[in-house]
C-alpha positions as CSV (number, residue, x, y, z in Angstrom):
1,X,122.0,135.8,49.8
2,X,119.2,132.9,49.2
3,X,118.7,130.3,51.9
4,X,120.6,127.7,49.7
5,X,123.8,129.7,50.1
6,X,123.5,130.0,53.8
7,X,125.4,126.7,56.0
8,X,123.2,126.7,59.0
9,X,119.5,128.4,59.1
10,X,117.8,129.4,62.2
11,X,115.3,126.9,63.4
12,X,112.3,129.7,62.5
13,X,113.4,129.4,58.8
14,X,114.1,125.6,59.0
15,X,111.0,124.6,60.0
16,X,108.7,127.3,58.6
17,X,106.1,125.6,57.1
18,X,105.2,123.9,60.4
19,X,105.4,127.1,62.7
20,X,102.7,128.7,60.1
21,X,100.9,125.5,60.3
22,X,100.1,125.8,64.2
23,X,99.9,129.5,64.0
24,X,97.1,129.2,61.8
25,X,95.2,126.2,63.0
26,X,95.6,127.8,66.7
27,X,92.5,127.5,68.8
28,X,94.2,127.7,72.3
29,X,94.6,131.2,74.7
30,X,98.0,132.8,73.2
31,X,99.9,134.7,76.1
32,X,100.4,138.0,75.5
33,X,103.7,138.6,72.9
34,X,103.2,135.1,71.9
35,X,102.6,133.9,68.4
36,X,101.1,130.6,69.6
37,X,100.2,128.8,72.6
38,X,102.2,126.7,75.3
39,X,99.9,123.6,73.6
40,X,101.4,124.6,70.5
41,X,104.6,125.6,71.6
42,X,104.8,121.7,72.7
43,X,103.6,120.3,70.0
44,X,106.1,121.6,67.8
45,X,109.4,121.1,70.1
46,X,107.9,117.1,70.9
47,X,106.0,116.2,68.0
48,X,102.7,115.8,66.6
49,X,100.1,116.2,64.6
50,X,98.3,119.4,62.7
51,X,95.1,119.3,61.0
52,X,97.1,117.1,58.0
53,X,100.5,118.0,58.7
54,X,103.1,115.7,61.1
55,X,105.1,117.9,63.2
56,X,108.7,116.4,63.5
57,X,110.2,115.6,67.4
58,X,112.8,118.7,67.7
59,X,113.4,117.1,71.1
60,X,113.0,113.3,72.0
61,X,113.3,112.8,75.6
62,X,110.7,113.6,78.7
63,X,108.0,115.4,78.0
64,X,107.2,116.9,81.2
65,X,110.8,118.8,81.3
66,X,109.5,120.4,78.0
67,X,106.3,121.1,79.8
68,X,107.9,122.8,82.9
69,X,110.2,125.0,80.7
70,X,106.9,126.2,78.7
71,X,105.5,127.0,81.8
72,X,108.3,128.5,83.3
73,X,108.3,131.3,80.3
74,X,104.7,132.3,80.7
75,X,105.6,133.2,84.1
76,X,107.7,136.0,84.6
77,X,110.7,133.7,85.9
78,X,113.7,133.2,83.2
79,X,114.6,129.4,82.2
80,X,118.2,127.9,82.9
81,X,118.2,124.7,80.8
82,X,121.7,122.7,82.7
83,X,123.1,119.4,81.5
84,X,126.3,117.4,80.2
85,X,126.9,118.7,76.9
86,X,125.4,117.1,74.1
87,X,121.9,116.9,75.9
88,X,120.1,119.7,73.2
89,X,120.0,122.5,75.8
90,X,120.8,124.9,73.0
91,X,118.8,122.8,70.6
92,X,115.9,123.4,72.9
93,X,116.7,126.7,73.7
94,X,116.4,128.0,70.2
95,X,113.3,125.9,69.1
96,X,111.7,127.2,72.3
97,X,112.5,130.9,71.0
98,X,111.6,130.0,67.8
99,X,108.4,128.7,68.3
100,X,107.3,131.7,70.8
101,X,108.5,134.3,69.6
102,X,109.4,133.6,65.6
103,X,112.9,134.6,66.2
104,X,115.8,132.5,67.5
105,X,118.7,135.0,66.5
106,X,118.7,137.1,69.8
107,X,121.9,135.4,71.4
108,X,124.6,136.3,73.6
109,X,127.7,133.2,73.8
110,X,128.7,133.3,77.3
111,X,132.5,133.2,77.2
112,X,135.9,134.0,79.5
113,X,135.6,137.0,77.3
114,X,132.1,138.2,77.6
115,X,131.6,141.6,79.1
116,X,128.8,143.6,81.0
117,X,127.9,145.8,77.8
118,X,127.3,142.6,75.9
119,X,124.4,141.9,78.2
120,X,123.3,145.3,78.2
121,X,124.4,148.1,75.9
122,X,127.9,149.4,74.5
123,X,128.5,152.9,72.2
124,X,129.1,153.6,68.9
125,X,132.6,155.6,70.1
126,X,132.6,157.4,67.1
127,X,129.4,159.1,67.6
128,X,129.7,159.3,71.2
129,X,132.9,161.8,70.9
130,X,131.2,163.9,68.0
131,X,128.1,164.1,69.7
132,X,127.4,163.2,73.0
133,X,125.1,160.3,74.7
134,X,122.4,160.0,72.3
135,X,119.7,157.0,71.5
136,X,121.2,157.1,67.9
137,X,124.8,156.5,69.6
138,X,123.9,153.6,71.5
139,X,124.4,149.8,70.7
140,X,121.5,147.7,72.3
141,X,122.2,143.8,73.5
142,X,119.9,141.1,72.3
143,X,118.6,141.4,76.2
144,X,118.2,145.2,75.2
145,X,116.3,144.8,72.1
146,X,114.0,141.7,74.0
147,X,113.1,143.8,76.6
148,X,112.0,146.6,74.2
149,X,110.1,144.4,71.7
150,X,108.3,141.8,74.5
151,X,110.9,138.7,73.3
152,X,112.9,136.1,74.6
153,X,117.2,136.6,74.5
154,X,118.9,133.3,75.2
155,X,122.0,133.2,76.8
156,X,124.5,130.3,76.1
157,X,127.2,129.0,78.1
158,X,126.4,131.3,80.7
159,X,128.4,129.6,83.5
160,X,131.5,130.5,80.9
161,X,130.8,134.3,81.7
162,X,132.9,135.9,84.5
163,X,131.0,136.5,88.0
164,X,130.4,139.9,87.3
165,X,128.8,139.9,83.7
166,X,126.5,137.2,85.1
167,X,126.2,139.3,88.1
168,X,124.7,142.0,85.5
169,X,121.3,140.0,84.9
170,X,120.3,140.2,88.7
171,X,118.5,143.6,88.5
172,X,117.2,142.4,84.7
173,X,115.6,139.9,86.2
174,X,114.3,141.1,89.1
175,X,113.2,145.0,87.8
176,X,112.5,144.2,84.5
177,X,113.9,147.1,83.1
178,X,117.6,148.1,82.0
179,X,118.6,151.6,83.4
180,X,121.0,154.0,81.0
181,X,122.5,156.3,83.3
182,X,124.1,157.9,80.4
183,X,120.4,159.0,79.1
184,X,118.9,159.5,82.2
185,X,116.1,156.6,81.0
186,X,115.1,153.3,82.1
187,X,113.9,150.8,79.5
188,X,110.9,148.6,80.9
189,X,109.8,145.3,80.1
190,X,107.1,144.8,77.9
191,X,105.2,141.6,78.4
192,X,106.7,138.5,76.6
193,X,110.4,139.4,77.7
194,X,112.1,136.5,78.9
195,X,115.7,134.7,79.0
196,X,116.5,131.3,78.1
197,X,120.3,130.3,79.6
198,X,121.9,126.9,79.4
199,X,125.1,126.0,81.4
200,X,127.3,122.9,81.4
201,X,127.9,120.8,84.2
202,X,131.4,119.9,82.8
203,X,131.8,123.7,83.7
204,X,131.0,123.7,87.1
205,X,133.5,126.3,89.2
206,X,134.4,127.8,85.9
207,X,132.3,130.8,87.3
208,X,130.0,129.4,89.7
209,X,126.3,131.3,89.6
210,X,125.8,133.4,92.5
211,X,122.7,132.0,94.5
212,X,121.2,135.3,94.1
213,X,121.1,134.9,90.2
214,X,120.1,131.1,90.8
215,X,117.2,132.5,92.4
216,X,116.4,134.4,89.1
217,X,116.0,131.3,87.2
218,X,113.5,128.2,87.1
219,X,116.3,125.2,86.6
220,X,115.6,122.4,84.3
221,X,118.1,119.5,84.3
222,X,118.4,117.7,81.0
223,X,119.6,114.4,80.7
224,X,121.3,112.0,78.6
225,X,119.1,110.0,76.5
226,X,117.7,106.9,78.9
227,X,118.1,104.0,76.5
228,X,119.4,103.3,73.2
229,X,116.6,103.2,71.7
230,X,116.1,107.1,72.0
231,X,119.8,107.9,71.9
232,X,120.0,105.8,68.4
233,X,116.3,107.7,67.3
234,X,117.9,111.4,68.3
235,X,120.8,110.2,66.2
236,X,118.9,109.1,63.3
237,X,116.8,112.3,63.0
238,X,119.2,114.8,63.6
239,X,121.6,112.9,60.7
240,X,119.0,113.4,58.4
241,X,118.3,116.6,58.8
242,X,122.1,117.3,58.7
243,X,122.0,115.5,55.5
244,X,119.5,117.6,53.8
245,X,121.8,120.7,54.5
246,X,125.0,119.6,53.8
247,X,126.4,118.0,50.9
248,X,127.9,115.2,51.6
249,X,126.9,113.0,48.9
250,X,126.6,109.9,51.0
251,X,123.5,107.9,52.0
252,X,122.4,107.7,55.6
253,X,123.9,105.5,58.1
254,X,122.2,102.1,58.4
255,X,120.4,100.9,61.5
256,X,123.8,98.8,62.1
257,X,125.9,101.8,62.1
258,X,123.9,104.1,64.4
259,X,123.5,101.4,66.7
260,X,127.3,100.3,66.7
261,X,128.3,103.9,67.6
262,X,125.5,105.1,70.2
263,X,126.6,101.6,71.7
264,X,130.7,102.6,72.5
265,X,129.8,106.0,73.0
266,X,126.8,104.9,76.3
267,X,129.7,102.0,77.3
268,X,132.3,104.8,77.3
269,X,130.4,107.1,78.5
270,X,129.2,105.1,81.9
271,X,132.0,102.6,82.3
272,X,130.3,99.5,81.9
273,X,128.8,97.3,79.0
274,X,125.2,98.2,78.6
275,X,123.9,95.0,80.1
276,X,126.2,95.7,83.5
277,X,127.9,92.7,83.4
278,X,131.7,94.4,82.6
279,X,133.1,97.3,84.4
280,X,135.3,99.5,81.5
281,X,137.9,102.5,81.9
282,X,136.2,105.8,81.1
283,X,138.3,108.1,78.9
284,X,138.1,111.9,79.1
285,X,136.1,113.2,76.5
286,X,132.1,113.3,77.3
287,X,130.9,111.3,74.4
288,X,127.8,112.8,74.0
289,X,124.9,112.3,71.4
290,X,125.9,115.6,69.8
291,X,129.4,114.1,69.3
292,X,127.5,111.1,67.7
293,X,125.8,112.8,65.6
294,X,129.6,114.9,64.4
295,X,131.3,111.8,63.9
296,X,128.3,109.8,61.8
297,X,128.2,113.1,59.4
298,X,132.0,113.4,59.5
299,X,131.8,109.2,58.2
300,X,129.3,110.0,55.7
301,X,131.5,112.9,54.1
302,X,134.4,110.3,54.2
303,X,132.1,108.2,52.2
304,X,130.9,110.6,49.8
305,X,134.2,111.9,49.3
306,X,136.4,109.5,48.9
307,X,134.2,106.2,49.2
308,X,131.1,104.8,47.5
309,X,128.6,106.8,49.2
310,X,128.0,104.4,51.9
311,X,129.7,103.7,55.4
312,X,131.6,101.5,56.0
313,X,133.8,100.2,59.0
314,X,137.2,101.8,57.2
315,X,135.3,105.2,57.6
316,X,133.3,104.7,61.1
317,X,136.7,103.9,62.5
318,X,138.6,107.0,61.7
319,X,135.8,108.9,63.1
320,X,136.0,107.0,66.4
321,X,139.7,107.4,66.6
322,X,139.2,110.5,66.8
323,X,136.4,111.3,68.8
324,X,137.1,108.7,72.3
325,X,140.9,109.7,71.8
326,X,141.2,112.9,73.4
327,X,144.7,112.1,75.5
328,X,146.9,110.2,74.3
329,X,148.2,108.4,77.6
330,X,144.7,107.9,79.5
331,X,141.9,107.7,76.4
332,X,144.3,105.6,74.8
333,X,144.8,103.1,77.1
334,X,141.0,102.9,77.3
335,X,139.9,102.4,74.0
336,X,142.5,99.5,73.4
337,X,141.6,97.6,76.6
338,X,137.8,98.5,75.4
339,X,138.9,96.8,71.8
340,X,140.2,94.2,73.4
341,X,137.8,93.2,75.8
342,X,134.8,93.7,74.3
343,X,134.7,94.9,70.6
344,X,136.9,92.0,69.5
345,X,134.5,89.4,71.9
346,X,131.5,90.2,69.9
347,X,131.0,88.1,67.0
348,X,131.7,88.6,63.3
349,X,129.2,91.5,63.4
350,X,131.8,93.9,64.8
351,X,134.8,92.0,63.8
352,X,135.1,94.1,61.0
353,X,135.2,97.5,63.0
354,X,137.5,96.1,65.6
355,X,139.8,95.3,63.0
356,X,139.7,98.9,61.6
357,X,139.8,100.5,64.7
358,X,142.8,98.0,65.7
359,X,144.8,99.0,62.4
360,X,144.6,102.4,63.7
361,X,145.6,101.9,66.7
362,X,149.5,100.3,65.5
């Protein structure tokens, strides 16, 4: 199948040209099963240049949190990347794989489903019962197959995975080695083995991590974008990207538009107008810059489809609707008092989209 056929590529295959680019201009120590330095490593997740090439921002936010997580994975320590969803913890948690170790793919989904041979190793049944515990018989995890080969496995959602299948990393983390009981073997670490987990804090006492597996980890806390500036530039970029992947036949949102909807999402989102003056109702949903970034594709497919090719207020507000309504009795009540109050109060340049939103709302 070619790549144009493919919905989503992995970030190594996305951004190819610009991983070869700092492989091979590379004057910096590489740690051992690295393909590039942490310099490097930074360089591409924050942005840069490269002898002629400009390296695009995967992540636009602090710095130093990228810094520490670099760090923390030429250590021997794993990285748990925490934050409301929506910040880009697995956004940053596949460009950090890609970047070190060329592959991004190695992924377990933490979910109430997950079980303990997903983090370590299940059987081919068939050949089990014909001929016994074998090599050939066995299935190996992406942890499995990191350990082996010297790479990083990320682990998503891993506050979603019941006690004890998180409970199964402990002695991963600590021995660095997987026994198979089965095969009388233990499969050490090679250098370059690490794991990359994320968890959200909307999950908190889903399955609260052990302090012993805590201990495992070197924490980074990502947060929401700190002004609107950087929510509307995280916005902009990712949309455009989007865009080049999908065909959605629209052009890209106007400065207006991105800055309309990063505006009701961070007013939402922290209960008060962003100059502090007005206290608002918060509805349930999290609003996050991810869900920005949904709803501005999901306008611009409206557009393409069934518009002109270019948002407008008819399409931003369906997308809204949608997006800040999540139940009926509560969100609802919000978003009408926050039409009400502060949409409609605005001036002719959001008359338009209040009245949108407002026709939806009958």
């Amino acid at each position: 199948m070619s790549d144009t056929n493919v919905q989503r590529l992995p970030a190594e295959q996305l951004f190819q040209k610009e991983l070869d680019a700092l492989m091979e201009t590379e004057t910096n120590p590489v740690p051992e099963g690295w393909r590039m330095s942490p310099k490097s490593v930074l360089t591409y997740i924050c942005g840069g240049r490269c002898g002629d090439m400009e390296i695009s921002a995967k992540y636009i936010g602090n710095r130093r949190l990228v810094e520490i997580a670099i760090a923390t994975l030429v250590t021997d320590r794993a990285l748990l990347l925490i934050g409301e969803p929506g910040t880009a913890k697995s956004w940053l948690s596949e460009h950090l794989a890609a970047a070190i170790n060329g592959d991004s793919t190695r992924v377990i989904q933490g979910t109430a489903g997950t079980t303990e041979e997903q983090i370590k190793y299940s059987w081919n049944y068939a050949m089990l019962i014909a001929s016994g515990p074998s090599k050939e018989a066995m299935i190996p995890s992406p942890v499995y197959r990191s350990m082996e080969q010297g790479m990083i496995a990320r682990v998503e959602e891993i506050s979603r995975c019941a006690s004890e299948v998180q409970d199964a990393l402990i002695s991963i983390l600590s021995e660095k080695r997987i026994s198979v009981p089965e095969l009388g073997i233990e499969v050490p670490a090679r250098k370059g083995f690490s794991v990359i987990a994320t968890a959200n804090t909307r999950d908190k006492g889903v399955n609260e991590m052990s302090a012993a597996l805590k201990r495992r980890f070197n924490i980074v806390v990502l947060p929401a974008p700190e002004s609107l500036e950087e929510e509307m530039e995280i916005v902009k970029s990712r949309i455009a990207q989007l865009s080049g992947s999908l065909d959605l036949n629209a052009k890209l949102p106007q400065e207006e538009v991105v800055e309309k909807v990063c505006t009701i999402f961070r007013e939402l989102r922290k209960g008060a107008t962003l100059d502090g003056k007005q206290k608002l109702k918060g509805t349930s949903g999290v609003l996050s810059t991810a869900e920005a970034i949904s709803l501005l594709a999901n306008s611009m497919a409206l557009a393409g489809s069934f518009g002109n090719g270019t948002i407008t207020d008819y399409d931003l507000a369906a997308g809204l609707q949608g997006a800040v309504v999540k139940e009926d009795s509560k969100d609802q009540k919000a978003w009408e008092e926050y039409l009400e109050n502060i949409m409609k109060k605005r001036g002719s340049k959001w008359l338009s989209l209040y009245e949108e939103c407002k026709e939806l709302n009958r």
